[in-house]
Structures are given as C-alpha cells and as structure tokens.
C-alpha positions as CSV (number, residue, x, y, z in Angstrom):
1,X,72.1,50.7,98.0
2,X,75.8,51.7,98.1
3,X,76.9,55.1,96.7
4,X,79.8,54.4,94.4
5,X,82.0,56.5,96.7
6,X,80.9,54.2,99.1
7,X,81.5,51.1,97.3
8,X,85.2,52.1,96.2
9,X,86.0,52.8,99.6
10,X,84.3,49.5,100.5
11,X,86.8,47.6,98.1
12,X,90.3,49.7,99.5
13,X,92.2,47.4,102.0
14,X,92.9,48.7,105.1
15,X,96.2,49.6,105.4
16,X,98.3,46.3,106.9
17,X,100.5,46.8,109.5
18,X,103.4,44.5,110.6
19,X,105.6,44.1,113.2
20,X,109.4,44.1,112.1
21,X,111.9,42.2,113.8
22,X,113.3,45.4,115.1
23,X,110.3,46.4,116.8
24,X,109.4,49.2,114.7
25,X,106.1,49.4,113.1
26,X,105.3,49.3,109.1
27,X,102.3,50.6,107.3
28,X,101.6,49.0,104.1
29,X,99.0,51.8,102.6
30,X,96.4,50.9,99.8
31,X,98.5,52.0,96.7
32,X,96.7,52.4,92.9
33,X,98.2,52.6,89.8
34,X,99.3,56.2,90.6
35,X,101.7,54.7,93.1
36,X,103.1,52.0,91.0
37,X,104.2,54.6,88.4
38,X,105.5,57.0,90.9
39,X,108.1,54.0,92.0
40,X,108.9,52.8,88.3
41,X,110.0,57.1,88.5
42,X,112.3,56.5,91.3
43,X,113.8,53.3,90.3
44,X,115.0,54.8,87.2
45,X,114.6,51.5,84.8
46,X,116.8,49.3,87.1
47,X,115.1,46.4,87.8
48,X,117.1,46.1,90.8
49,X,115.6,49.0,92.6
50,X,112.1,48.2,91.8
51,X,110.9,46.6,94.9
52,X,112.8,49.0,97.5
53,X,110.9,51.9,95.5
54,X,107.3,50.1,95.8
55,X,108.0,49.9,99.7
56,X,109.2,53.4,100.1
57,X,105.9,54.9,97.9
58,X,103.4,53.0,100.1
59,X,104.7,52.2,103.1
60,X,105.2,54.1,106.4
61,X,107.8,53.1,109.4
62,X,106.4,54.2,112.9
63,X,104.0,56.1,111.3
64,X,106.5,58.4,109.1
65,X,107.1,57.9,105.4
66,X,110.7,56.5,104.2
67,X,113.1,56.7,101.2
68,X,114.4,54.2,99.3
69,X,118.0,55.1,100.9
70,X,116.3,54.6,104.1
71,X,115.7,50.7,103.4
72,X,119.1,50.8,102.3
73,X,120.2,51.3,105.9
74,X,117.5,49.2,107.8
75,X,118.8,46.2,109.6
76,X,118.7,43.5,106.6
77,X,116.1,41.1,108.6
78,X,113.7,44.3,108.8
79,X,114.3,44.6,105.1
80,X,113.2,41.1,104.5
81,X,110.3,41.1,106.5
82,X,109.0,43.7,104.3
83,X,110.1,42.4,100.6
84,X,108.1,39.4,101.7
85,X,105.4,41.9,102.6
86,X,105.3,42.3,99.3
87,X,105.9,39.2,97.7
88,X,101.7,39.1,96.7
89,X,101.9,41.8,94.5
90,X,105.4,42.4,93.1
C-alpha cells in the first residue's frame, strides 16, 4: 500500500512541456492553490492580466522562469500557443 506522500506525488502531473513556434521550450509546472493566489497578487484585480500572470507563476521558458512583462514581449504566436496551453484550466 501507498504512503500518502506517495500517493500525492502519484496524483501531481508531470510537468508538460511544449514546443513554441519559436523554437523555444515551455515548462508548464504542476501549480496548487498556492500558485493560483500568487498570480491573482500580480495581476492586481485586472481581469485582463489574469492569464499572463498564471503563465509566468508556473511556467518556465528554456528551462528559466519568466515575468509577466516577459510574455509581453514574446513573439504573439508564442504567446498564443501558451494561452491555449492553458485554456483547460483558466
């Protein structure tokens, strides 16, 4: 039988990674609750930001973390790549 530290690290995702049209590499990381309320911080109450600061808590670009201003500047069919990425839990 499974310890429960076992079985909660049985039911974490892998992190998913996806190619962007770009080339780079993005890291969607296993995020909890913790994560959500770190982005609803950083977007401030504007709806607007909401999504750009889910992706910049949880996900990784070539392996190094990003801001939201760093999305901001991402070539715009990199940045919908990964808004669909999240389109399942947003």
């Amino acid at each position: 039988m499974a310890t429960p530290k076992q079985q909660a690290k049985a039911s974490n995702p892998k992190p998913k990674e996806i190619t962007l049209p770009s080339g780079a590499v993005a890291t969607r990381l296993y995020f909890k609750g913790k994560h959500v309320r770190a982005a609803q911080r950083l977007a401030d109450g504007d709806p607007s930001k909401s999504l750009f600061a889910i992706i910049s808590v949880v996900t990784l670009i070539d392996g190094k973390p990003i801001l939201m201003e760093d999305i901001d500047e991402m070539d715009g069919p990199d940045v919908i790549a990964l808004m669909a990425e999240f389109n399942d839990v947003f």
